[in-house]
N, C-alpha and C positions, 0 to 999 in steps of 0.2 A: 504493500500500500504506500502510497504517496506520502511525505510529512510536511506538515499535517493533514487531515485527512480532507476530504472535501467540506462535509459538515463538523466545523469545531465548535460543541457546545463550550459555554464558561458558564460555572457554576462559582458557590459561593462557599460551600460544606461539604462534609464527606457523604450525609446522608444522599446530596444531587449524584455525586459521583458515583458512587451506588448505583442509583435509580438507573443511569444513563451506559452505563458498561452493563449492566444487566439488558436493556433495550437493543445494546449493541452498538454504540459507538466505537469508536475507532480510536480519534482522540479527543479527550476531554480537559479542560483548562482549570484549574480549582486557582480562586480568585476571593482572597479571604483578606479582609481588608486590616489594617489598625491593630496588629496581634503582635507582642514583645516576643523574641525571639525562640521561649518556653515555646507558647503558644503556637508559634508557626512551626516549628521542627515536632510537635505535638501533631499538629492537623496533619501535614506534609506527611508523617509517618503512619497515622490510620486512613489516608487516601489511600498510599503506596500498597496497603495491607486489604486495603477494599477491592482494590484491583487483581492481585495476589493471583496469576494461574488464567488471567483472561487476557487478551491480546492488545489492549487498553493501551495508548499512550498519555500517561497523566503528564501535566503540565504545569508546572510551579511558577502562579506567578509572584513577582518581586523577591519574595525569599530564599536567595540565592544560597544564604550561606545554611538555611537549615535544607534545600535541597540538596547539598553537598552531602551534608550527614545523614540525612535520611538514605540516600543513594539513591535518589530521581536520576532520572534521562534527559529529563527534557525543562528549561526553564525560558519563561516569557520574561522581557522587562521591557516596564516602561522608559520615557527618558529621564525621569528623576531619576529611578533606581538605578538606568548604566550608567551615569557619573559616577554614582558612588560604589559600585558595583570593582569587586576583580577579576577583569576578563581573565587575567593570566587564570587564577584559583577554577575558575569557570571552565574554561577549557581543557585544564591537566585533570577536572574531574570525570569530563568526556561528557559532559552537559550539550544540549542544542541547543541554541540560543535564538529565539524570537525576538524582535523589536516593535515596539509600536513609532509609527510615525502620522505628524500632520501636516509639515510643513517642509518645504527644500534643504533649511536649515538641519531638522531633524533625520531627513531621509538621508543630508551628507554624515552627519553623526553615527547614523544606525549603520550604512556601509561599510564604514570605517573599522569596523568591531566584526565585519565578514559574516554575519548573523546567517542561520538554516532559514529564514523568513523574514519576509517585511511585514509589517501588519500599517494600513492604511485607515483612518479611522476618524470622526464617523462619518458614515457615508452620509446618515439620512440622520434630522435629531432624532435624540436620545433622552429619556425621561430619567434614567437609572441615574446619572451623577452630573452633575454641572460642567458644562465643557469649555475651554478655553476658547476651540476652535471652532467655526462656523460647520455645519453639514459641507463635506468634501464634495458628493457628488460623485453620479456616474460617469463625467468624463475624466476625472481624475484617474477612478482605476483604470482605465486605455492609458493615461497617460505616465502612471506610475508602473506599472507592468514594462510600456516601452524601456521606461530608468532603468528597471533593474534585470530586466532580463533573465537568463536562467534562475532568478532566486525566484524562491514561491511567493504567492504576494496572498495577503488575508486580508479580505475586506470584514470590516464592523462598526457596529453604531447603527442599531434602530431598521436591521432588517429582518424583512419580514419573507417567508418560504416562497409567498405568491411573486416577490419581489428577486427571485433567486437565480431566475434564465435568465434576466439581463444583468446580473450582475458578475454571473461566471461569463456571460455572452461579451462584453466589455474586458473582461483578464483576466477575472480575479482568479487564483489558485483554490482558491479555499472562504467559505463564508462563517465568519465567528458568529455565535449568537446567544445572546442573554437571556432579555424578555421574551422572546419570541419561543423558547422553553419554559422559563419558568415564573413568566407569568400569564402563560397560555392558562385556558379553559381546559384542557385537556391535554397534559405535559406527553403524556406517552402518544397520544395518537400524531401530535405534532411532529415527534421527535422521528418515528416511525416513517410520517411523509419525506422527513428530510432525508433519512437515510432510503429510504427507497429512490428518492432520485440520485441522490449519489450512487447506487448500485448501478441503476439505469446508464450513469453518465459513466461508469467502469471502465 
């Protein structure tokens, strides 16, 4: 399979992560906000254990250094966090490293550090957290795909599944998604449609 996958749920707990490897995703993003370091090498380590024997790529975001200890695979960061972040410690762990980007500024940042993805973001607003940046748009990811070329690119920010042929149709590698799981009416049936079209698009 591709990393990451086409549909990357982010969740916020271990119980989504659960929920969402048992449905059958591929990769999932665990995105636990404001936890001192106990805390995060705590969550980090009963994801890791939720997934345990299923083919799961979990995804640690910001918590670099309790993914280190835990022994994750794979870590997301934003751009606070690669400032303050040790790419070197990062890499000798054999971590992937995702980037979120919004701007040209960011996007030179993110290449720089040779990241397994760009993440592009957000596309469309977003209710979940207050954004710096205005909605990107669809011709951004045409336009950031062109930038980066062979890397995968992940679009996210406030899309929605009916929204998801023109947004892989435009570049994108891969579509992240929040609300559009878990604050669905019906998380599994939603999750389900995603992943059937991602089989479809195989």
């Amino acid at each position: 399979m591709p990393y990451p996958d086409k549909f990357y749920p982010v969740v916020h707990n271990v119980a989504w992560v659960t929920r969402l490897a048992l449905l059958g995703a591929g990769t999932i993003q665990l995105r636990a906000k404001d936890l001192n370091e106990s805390q995060a090498l705590q969550i980090v380590t009963d994801a890791l254990e939720a997934i345990k024997g299923t083919p799961v790529k979990l995804v640690v975001n910001d918590y670099w250094r309790a993914a280190i200890v835990a022994g994750a695979k794979h870590l997301h960061l934003g751009q606070e966090d690669l400032a303050d972040a040790d790419l070197g410690e990062i890499r000798k762990a054999g971590l992937t490293l995702g980037i979120s980007t919004h701007d040209d500024e960011e996007l030179a940042i993110a290449l720089a550090a040779k990241p397994d993805y760009i993440a592009l973001g957000p596309i469309f607003p977003t209710t979940l957290k207050s954004m710096r940046f205005a909605p990107q748009g669809i011709p951004k990811i045409t336009e950031w795909k062109k930038r980066i070329s062979d890397i995968p690119l992940v679009a996210i920010g406030g899309i929605k599944f009916e929204q998801s042929p023109e947004i892989f149709a435009a570049g994108a590698d891969s579509i992240a998604v929040v609300s559009d799981v878990t604050q669905h009416a019906d998380p599994d049936a939603r999750v389900r449609q995603w992943l059937g079209q991602s089989a479809e698009a195989a």
